[in-house]
Structures are given as C-alpha cells and as structure tokens.
N, CA, C and O of each residue as an XYZ file, in Angstrom:
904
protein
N      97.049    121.945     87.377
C      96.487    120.685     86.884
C      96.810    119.558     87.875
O      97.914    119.567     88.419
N      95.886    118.547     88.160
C      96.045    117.582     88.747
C      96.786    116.216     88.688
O      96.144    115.211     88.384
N      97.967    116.152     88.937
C      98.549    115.555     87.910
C      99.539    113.523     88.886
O     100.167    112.540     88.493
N      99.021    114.059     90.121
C      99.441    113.094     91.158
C      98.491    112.949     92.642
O      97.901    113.882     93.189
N      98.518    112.026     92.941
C      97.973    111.242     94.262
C      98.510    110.796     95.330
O      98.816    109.608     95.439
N      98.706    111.680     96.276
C      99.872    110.851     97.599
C      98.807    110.336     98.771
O      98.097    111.097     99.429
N      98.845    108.828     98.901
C      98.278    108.008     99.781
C      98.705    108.107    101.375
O      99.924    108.112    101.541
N      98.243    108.153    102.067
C      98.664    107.692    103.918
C      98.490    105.827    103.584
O      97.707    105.211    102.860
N      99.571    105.390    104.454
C      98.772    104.105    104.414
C      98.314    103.456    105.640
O      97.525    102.550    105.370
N      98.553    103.611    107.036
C      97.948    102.881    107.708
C      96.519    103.736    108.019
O      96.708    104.952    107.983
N      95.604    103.473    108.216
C      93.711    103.843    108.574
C      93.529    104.229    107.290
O      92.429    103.859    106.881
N      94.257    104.910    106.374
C      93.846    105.422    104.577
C      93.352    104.269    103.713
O      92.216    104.218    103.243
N      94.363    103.286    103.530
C      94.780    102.222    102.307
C      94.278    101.066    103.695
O      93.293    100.336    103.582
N      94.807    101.084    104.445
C      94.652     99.186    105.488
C      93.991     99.761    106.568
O      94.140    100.917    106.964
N      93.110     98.740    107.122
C      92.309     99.308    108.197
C      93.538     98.257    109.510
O      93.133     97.391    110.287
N      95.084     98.753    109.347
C      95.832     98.100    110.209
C      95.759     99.425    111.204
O      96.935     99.483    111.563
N      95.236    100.275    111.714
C      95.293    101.155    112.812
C      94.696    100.127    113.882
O      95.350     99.701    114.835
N      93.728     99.875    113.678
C      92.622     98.749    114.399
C      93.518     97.349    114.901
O      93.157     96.836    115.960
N      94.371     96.894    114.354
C      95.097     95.934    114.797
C      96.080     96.219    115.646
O      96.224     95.659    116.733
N      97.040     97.387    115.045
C      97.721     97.436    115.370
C      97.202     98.249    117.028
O      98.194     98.265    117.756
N      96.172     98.773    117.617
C      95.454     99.475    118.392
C      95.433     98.023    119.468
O      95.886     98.118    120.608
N      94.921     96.860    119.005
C      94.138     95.756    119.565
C      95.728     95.555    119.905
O      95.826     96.180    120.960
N      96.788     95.130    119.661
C      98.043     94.775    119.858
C      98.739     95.256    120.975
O      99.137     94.550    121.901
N      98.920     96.808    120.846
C      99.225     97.749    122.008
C      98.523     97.904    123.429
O      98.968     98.310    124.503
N      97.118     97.379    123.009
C      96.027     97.500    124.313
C      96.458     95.548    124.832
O      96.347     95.205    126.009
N      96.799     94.796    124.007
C      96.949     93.537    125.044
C      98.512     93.831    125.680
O      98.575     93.889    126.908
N      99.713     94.008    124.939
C     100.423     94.382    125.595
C     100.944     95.116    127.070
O     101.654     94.686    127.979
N     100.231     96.461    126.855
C      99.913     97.131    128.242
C      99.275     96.232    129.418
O      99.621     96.166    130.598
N      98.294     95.597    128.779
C      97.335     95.014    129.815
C      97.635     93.986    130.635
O      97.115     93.603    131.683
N      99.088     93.367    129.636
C     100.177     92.414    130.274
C     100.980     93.184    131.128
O     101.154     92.590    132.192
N     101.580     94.359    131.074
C     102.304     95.446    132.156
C     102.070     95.563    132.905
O     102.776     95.580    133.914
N     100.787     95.729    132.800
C      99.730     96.251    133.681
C      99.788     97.783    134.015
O      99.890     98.324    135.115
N      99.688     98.366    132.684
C      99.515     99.875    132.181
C      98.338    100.229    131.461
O      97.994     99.822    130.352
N      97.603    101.251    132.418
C      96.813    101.836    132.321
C      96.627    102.230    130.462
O      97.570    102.797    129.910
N      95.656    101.954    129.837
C      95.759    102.066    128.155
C      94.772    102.384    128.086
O      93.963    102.490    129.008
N      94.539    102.734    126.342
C      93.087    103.311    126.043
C      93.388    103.554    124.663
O      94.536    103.713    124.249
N      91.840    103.599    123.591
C      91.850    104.107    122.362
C      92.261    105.825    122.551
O      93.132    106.386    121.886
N      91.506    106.416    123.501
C      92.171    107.835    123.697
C      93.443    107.976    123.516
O      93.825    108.975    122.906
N      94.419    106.991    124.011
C      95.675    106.635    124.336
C      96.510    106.663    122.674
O      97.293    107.416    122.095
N      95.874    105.505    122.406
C      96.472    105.466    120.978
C      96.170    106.437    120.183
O      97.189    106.593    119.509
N      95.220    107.355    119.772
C      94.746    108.153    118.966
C      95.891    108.659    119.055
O      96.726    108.706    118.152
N      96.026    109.176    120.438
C      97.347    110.353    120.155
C      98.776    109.875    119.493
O      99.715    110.670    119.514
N      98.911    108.778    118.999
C      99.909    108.212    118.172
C      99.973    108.299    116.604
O     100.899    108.156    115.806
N      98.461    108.626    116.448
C      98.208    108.079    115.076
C      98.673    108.957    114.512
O      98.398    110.067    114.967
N      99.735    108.884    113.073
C     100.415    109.797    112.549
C     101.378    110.395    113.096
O     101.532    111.617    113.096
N     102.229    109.442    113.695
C     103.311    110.251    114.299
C     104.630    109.276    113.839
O     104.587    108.269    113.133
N     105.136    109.547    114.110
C     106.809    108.870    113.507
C     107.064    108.525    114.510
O     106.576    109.097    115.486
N     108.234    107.079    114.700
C     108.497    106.255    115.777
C     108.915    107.079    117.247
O     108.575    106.967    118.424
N     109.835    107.954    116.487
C     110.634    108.855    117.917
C     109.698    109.953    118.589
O     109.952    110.512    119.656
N     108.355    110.219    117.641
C     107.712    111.121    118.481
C     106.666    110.526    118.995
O     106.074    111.134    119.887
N     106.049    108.882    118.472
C     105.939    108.459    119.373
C     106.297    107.942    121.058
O     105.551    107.580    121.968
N     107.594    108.083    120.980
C     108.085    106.770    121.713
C     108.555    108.240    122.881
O     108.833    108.246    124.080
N     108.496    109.009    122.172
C     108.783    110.443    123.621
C     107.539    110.953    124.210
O     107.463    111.610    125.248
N     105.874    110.330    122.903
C     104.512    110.810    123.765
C     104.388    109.902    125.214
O     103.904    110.300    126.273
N     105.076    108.337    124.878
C     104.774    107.316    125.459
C     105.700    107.586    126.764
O     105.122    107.669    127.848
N     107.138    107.730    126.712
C     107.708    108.376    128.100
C     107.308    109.542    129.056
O     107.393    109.677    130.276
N     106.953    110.142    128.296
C     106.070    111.348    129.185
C     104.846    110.674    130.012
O     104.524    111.161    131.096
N     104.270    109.711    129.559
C     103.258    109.271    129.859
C     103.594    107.677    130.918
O     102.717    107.219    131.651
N     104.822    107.114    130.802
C     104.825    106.464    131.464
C     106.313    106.142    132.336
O     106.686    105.205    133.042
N     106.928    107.418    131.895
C     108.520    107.976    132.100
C     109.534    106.663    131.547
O     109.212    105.597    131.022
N     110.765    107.172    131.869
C     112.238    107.349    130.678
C     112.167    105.756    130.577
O     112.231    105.297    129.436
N     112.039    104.841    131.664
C     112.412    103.456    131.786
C     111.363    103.072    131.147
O     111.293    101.855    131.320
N     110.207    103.548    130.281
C     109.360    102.534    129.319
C     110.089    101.972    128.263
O     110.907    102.641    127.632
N     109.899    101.014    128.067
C     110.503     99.811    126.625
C     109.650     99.941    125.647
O     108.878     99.081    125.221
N     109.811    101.210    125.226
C     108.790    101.292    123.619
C     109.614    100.841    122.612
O     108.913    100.953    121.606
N     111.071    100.239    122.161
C     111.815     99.912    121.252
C     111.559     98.255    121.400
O     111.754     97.446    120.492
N     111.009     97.892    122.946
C     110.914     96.549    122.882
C     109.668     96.265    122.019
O     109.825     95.625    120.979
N     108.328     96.736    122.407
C     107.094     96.655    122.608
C     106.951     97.401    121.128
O     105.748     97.344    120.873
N     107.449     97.889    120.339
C     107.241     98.365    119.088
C     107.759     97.254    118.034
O     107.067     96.890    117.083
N     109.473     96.595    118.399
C     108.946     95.477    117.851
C     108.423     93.999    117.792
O     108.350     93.069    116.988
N     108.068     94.330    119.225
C     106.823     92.923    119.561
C     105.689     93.312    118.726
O     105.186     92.659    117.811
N     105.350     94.481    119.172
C     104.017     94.867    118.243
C     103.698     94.608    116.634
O     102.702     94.186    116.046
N     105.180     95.117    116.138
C     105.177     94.680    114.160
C     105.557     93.283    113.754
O     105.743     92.956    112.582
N     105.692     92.270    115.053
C     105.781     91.298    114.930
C     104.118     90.356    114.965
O     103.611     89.275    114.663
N     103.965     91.024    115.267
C     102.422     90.226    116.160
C     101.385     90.357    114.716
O     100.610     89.588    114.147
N     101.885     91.878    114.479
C     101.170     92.449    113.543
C     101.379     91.926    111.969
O     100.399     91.972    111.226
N     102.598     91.452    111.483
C     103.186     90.936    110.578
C     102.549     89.883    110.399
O     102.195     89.488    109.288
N     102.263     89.132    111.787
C     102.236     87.650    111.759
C     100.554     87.187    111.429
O     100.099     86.111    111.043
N      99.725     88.782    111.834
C      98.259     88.494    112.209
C      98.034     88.550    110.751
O      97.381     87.670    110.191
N      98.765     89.968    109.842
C      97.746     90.036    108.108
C      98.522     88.818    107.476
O      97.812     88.448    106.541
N      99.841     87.879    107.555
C      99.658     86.534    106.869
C      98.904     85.864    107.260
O      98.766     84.933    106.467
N      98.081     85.745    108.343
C      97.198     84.801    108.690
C      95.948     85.115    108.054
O      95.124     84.378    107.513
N      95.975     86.389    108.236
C      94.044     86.881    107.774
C      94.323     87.569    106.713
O      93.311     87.470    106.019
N      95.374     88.450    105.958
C      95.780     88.740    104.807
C      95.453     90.699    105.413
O      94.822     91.183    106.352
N      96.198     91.234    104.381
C      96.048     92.525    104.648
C      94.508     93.368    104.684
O      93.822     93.428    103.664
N      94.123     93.924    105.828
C      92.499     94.044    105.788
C      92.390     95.910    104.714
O      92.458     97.016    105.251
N      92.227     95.660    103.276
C      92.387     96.541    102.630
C      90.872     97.803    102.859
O      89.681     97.709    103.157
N      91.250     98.233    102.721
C      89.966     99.586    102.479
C      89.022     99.633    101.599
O      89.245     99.570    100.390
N      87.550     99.779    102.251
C      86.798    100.088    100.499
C      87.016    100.993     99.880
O      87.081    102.139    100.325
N      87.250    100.498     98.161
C      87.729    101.549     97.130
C      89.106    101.732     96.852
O      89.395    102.513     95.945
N      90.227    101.007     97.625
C      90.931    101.833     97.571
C      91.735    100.791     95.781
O      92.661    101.131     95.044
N      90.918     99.683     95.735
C      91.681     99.345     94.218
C      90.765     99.867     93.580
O      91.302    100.199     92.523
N      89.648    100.176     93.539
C      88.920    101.138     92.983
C      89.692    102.150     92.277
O      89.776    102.238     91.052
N      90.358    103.055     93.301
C      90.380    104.141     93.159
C      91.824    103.914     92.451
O      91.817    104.555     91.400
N      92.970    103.289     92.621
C      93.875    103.204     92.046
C      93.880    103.165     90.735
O      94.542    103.922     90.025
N      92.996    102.106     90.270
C      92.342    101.629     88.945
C      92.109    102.769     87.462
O      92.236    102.832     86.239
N      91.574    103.723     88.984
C      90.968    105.210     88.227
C      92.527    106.011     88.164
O      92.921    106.555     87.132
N      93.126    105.988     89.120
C      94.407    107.111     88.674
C      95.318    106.501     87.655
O      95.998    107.148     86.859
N      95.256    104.810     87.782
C      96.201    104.670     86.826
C      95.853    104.918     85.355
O      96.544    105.464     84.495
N      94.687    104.420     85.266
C      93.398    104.895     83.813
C      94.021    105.820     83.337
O      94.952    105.686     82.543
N      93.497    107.090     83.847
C      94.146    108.533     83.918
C      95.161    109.129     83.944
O      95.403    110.328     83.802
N      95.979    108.007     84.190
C      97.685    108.973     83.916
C      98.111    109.816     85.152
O      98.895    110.760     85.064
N      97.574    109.431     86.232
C      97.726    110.176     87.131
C      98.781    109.496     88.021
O      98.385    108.378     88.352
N      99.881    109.772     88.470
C     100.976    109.496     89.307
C     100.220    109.188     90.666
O      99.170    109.619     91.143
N     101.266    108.176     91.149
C     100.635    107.942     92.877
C     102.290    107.639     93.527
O     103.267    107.249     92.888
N     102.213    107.932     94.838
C     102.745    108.161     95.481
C     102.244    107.487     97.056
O     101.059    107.545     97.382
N     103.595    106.672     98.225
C     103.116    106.568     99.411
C     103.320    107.836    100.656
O     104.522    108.038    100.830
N     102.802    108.352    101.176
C     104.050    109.173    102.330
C     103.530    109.074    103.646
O     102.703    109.909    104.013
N     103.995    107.936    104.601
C     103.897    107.247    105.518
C     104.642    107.474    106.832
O     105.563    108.286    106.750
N     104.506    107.125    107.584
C     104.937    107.830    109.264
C     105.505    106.219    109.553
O     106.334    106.081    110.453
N     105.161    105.304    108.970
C     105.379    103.835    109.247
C     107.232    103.570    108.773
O     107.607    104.470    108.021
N     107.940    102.903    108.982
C     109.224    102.283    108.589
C     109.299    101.891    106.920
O     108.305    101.361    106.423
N     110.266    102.111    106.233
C     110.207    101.957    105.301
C     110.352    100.160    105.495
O     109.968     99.592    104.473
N     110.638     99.576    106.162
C     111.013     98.305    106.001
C     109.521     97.305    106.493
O     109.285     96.147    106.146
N     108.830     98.035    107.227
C     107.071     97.734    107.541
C     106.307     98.091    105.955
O     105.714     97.342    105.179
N     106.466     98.843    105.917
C     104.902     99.831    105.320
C     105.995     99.134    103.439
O     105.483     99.636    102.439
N     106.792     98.517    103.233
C     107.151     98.015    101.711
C     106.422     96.568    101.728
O     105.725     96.048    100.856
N     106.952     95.904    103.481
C     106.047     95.040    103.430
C     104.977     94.659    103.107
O     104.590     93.886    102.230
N     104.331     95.430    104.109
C     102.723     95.805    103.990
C     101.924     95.767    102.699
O     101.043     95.014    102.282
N     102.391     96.587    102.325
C     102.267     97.060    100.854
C     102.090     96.017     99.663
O     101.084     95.956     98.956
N     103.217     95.202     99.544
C     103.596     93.997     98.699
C     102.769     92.916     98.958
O     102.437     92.172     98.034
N     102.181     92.630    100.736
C     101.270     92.060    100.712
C      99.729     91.863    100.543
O      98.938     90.927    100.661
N      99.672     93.269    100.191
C      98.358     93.690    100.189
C      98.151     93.756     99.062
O      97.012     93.922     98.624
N      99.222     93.640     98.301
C      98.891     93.285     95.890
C      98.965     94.306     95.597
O      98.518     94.397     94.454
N      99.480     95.791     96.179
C      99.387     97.047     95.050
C     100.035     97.624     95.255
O      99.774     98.827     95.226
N     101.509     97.111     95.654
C     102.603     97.551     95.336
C     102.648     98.084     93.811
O     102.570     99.298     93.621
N     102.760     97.282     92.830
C     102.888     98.096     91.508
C     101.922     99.258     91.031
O     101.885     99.641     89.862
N     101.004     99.877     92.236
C     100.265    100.657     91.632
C     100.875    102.036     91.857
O     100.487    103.100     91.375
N     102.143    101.771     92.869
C     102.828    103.407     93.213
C     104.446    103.610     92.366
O     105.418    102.855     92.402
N     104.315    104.575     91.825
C     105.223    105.206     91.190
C     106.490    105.672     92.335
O     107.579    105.844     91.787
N     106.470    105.871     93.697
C     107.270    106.126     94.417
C     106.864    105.943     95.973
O     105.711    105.530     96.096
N     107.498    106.142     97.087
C     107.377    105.771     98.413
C     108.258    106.758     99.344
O     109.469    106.931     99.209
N     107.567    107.275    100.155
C     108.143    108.254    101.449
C     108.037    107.655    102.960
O     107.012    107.973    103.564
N     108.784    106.994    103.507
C     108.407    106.219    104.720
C     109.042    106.901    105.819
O     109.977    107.625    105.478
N     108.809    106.863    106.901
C     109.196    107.510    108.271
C     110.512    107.281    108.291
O     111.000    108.041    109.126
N     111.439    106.527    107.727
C     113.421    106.646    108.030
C     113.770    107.439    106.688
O     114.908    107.477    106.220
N     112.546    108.132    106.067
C     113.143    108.868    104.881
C     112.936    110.352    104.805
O     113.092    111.136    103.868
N     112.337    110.617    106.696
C     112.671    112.048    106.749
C     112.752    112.394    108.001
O     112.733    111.668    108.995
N     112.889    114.097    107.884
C     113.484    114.621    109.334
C     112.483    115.087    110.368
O     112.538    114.957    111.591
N     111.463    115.716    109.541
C     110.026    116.095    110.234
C     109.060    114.960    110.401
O     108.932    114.279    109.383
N     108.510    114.676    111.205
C     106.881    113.828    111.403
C     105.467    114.734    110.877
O     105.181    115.911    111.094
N     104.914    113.940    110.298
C     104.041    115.271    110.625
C     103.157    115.566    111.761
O     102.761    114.653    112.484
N     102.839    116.738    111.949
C     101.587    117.904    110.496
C     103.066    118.482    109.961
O     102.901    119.195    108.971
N     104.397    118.363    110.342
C     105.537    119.019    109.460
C     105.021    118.350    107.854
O     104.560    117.212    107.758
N     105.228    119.428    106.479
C     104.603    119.329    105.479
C     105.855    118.717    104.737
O     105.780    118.750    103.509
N     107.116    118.105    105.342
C     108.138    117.206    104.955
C     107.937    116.217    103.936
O     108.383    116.194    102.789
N     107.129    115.336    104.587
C     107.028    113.776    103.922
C     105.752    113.513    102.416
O     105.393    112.559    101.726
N     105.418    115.068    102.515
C     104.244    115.158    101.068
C     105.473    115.711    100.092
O     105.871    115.251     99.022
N     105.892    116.765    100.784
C     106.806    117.722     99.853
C     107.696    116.626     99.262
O     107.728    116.506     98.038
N     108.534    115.694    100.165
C     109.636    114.586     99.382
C     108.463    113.922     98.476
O     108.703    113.856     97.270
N     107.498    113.536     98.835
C     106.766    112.783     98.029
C     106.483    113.284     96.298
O     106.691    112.582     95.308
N     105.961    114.682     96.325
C     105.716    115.180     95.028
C     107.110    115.622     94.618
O     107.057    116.188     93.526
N     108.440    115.554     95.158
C     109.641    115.594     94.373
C     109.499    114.352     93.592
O     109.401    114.356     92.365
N     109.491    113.402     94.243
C     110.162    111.807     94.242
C     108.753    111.693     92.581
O     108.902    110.931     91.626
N     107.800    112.485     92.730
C     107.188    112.150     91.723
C     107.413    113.158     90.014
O     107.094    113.125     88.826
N     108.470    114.259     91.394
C     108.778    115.488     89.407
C     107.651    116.278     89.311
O     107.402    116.758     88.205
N     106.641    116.603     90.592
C     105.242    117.267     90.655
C     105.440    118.274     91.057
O     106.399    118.147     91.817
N     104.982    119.733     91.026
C     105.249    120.343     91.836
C     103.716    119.648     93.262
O     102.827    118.820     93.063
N     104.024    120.406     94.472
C     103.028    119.856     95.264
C     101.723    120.197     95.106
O     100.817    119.554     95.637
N     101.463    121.606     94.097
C     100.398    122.069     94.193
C      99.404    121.185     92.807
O      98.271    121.243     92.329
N     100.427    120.559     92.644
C      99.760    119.305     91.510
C      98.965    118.033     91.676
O      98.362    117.217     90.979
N      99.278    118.277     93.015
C      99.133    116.718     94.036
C      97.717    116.568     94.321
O      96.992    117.513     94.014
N      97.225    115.585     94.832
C      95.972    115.237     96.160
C      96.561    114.170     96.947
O      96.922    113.035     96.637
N      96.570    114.750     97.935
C      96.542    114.129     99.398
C      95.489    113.206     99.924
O      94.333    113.566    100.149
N      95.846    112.269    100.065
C      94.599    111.345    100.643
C      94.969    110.658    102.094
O      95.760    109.751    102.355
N      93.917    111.593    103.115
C      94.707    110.847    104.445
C      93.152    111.018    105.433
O      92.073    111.581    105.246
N      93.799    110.141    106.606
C      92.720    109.831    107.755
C      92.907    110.776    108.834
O      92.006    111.374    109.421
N      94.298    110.872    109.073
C      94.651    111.783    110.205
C      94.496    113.058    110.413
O      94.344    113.805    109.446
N      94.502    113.469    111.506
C      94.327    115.809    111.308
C      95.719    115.654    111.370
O      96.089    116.570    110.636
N      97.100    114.882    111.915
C      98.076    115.396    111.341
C      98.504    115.566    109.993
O      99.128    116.477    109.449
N      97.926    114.246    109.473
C      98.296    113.775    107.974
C      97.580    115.002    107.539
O      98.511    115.508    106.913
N      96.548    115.894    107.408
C      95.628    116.304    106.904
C      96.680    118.146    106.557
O      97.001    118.889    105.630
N      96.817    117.997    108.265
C      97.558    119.724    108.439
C      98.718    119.672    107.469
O      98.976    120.697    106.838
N      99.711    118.177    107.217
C     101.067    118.218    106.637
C     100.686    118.282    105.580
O     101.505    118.886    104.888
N      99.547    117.865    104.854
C      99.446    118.042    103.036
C      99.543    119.630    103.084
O     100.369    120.340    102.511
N      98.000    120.183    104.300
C      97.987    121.409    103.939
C      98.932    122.392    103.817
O      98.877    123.407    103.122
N     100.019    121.919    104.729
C     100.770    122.978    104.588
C     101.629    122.801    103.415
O     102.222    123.764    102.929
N     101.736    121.456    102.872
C     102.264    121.511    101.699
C     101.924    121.685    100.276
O     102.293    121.152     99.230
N     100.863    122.870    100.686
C     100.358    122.882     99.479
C      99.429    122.212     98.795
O      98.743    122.811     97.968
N      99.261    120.840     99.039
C      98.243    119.818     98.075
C      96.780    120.245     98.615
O      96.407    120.848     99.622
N      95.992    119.565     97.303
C      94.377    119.602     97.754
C      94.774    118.466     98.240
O      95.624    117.670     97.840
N      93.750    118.459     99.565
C      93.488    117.469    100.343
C      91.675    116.674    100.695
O      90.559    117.168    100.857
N      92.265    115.144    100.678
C      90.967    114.448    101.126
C      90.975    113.724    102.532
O      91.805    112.921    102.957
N      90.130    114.086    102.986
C      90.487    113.103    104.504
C      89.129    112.185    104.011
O      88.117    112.610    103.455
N      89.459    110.763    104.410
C      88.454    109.888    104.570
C      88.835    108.941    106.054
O      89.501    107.911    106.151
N      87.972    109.919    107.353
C      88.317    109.421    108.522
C      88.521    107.985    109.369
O      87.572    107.214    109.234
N      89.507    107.560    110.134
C      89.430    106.033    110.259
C      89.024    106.142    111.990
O      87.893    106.537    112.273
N      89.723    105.879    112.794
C      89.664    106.756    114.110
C      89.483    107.927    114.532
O      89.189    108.235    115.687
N      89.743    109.063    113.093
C      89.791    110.473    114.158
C      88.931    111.339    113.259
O      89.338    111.810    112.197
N      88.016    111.474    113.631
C      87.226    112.336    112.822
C      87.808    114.052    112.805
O      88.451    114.559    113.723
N      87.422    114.709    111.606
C      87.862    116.202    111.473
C      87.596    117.411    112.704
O      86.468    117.903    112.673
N      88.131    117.705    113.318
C      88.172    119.019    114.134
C      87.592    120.168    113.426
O      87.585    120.351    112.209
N      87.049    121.004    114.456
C      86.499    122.300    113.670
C      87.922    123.049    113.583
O      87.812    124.091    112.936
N      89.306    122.797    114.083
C      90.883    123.149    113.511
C      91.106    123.153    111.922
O      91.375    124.122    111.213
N      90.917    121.764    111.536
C      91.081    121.283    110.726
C      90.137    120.859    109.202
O      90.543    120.349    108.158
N      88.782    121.303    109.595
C      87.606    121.223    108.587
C      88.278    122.526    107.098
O      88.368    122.364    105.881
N      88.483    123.257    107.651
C      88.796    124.382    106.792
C      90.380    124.081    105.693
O      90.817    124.611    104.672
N      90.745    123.177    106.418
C      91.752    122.259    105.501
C      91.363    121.434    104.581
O      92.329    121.185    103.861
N      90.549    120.953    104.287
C      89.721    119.736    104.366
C      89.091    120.114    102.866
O      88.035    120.745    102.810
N      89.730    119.733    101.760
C      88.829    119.833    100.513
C      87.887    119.370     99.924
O      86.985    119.983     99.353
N      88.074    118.025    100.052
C      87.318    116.795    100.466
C      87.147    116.086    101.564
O      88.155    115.720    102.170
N      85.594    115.673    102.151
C      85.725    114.614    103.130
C      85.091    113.219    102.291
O      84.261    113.395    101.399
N      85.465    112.103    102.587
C      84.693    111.155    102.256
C      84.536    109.806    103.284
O      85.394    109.452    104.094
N      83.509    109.286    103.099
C      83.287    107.789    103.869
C      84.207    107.068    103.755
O      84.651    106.352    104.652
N      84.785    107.185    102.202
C      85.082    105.864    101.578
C      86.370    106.258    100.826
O      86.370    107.478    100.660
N      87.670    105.559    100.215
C      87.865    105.835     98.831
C      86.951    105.902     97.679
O      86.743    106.965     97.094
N      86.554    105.099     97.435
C      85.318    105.135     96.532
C      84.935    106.596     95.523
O      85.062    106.969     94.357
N      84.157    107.317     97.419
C      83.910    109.012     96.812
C      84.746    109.538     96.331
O      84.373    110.157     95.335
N      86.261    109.657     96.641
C      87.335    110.587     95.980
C      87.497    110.277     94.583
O      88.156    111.042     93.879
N      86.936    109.173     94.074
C      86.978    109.258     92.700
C      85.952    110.638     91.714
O      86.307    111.199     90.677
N      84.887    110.813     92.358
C      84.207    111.428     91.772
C      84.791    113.013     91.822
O      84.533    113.862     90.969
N      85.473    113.178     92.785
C      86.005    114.821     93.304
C      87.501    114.711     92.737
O      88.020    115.704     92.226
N      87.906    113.995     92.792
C      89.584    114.234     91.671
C      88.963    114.103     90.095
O      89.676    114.649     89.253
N      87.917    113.551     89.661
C      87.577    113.602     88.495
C      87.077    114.789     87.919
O      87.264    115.190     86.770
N      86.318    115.396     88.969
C      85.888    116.946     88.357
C      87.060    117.724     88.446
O      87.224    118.746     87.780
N      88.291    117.045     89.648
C      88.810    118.458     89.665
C      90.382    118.102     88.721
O      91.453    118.576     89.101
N      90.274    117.238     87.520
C      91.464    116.971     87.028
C      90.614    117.438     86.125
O      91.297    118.276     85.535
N      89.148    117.434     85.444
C      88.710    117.442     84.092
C      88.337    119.426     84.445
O      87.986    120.049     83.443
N      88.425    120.146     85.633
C      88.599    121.455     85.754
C      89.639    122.183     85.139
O      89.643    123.115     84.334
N      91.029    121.167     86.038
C      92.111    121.767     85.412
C      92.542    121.724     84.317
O      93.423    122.450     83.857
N      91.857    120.702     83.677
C      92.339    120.602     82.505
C      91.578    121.845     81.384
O      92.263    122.626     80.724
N      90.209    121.815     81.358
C      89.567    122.899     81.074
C      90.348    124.766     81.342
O      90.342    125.752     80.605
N      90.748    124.599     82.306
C      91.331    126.133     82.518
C      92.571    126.138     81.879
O      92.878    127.290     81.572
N      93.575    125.145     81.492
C      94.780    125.260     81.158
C      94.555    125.342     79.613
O      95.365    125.916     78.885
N      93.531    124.803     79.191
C      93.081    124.553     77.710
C      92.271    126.245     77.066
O      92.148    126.667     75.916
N      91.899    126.786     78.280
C      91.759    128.231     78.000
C      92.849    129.553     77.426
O      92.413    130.697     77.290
C-alpha cells in the first residue's frame, strides 16, 4: 500500500538548479575557468564531498570549492529573498493531495541540512513534511539507496510503501535501489535509456503525479481489501 512520498528538492520542488547553475558559471568566469551546463550536470545530485572531488579532478587539488560553495549559497540565499523561492508547477498542488489523503511526505536531499531547512521555510511548505534527510545526515550520496532508505525509516514506512519523486538519474537509481516506486519529473537531465526501466512514472510536471499515485494508492488499497 502506498502509504508515503519522498521529495528531491533542488530541480524537483525549486527550480534553484538554474540559479544555482547561473552562480557557478559567473564565478568560474571570474577565475577564468573553463565552465559549462555539461559541467554542472555532472554535479546534480551529488553530495558536497563528491562534488568537490568531481571538481578537483577537473581542475586539480589547489581548487577552492569550500570557498566558492559558500560564495555560491550566499549569492544564492541572497537572490530567492530578493525574488522569493522560484517553486515548481504543482508542487502545492500535489502536497495538498497527499496531505488530503493521509499520505506521509518526506525530504531526502543531497543539499546541507542547514541550506535545504532554509530553503524550505522560505518557500511556505515547510509544514507540509512530516520528516527531512539532508546531505550531513548520511554516509552514501546517491544513486547509493541511503538517503530514501533513512527517509522511509524517519517516516515508520517500510520503503516499498514509498514514492519517490525526483529529477535526477542519480536521485532516480537511489529510490530504485531502495525499493520505492519512482517518478522522475525531469529538470536538466532528461532519462537515459540506463535509467527509463527504473522509471515508473515520468511526468512534465508535479501536477501529473497526482493522477498516478492516485490510481496507485486506490490499487493498493483494493488488493489489500481482497
């Protein structure tokens, strides 16, 4: 039975990939380091330290990614009080619908717990999550299936109770391996023919995942009632 919802939040819930993308590309460009969206993609969904070891390989040991990471959540902090958090279509939509329903929600994030609470609080739907998994609250990054698995503890779910809602093919591989049905609704990285076969749902939008957790909570419920 379907009984919980674990969110991604940066490209899932905030279209802050895009800022935070625009941030990193002026930075470099002040270095005068070679950058690119190619560049960043390969970040997306990764946890600080496996970022910050893609970025030395790429620009060796003496890069200042501890500087430039928090210039970056500074810049970035400073840009959604100005313009406010740029939220996703659907995604109070869709909250609206799990809370209706009795359905548990959950964050499990690659971001800092001390960013992504922020974030969160400013964007007004903080009270819509029952619990939170942030990147200093585990040991794996993903596609490791770590930060879903703490997530459907932290909710008393088992994981196979869950839906996953994420943008990334890492975010996508870590539900899978943890068991949850999964939705990707792509922000930057569209699905791989790797990763399609993971992929329970795709959607444009939050929006659509309302209609596909609805058949598939009013399924389970039907088979358990058998």
């Amino acid at each position: 039975m379907l009984r919980g919802a674990v969110f991604d939040m940066d490209g899932l819930m905030f279209d802050s990939e895009r800022l935070v993308y625009e941030t990193w590309q002026m930075m470099m460009d002040e270095l005068g380091l070679s950058y690119s969206l190619d560049t960043f993609k390969n970040t997306i969904g990764l946890r600080s330290d496996k970022t910050e070891h893609y970025y030395k390989q790429l620009y060796g040991n003496d890069f200042c990614y501890s500087e430039l990471k928090q210039r970056s959540r500074l810049i970035f902090l400073e840009r959604i009080e100005k313009e406010g958090v740029p939220i996703k279509k659907g995604l109070i939509e869709l909250l609206d619908f799990l809370r209706a329903n009795g359905i548990k929600t959950a964050v499990a994030t690659s971001t800092s717990a001390q960013t992504a609470h922020k974030v969160i609080k400013m964007a007004g739907v903080y009270d819509y999550f029952d619990s939170f998994v942030c990147g200093d609250d585990v040991t794996n990054s993903k596609p490791h299936p770590e930060v879903f698995l703490k997530a459907a503890e932290k909710l008393s779910l088992p994981a196979q109770d869950c839906v996953a809602l994420e943008d990334s093919i890492n975010g996508i591989k870590s539900a899978h391996s943890a068991g949850m049905t999964t939705i990707m609704v792509p922000d930057y990285l569209q699905p791989t023919e790797e990763i399609l076969p993971m992929i329970d749902c795709l959607c444009k939008d939050l929006s659509q995942a309302i209609g596909f957790i609805a058949n598939k909570s009013s399924a389970s419920t039907r088979n358990s009632s058998r």
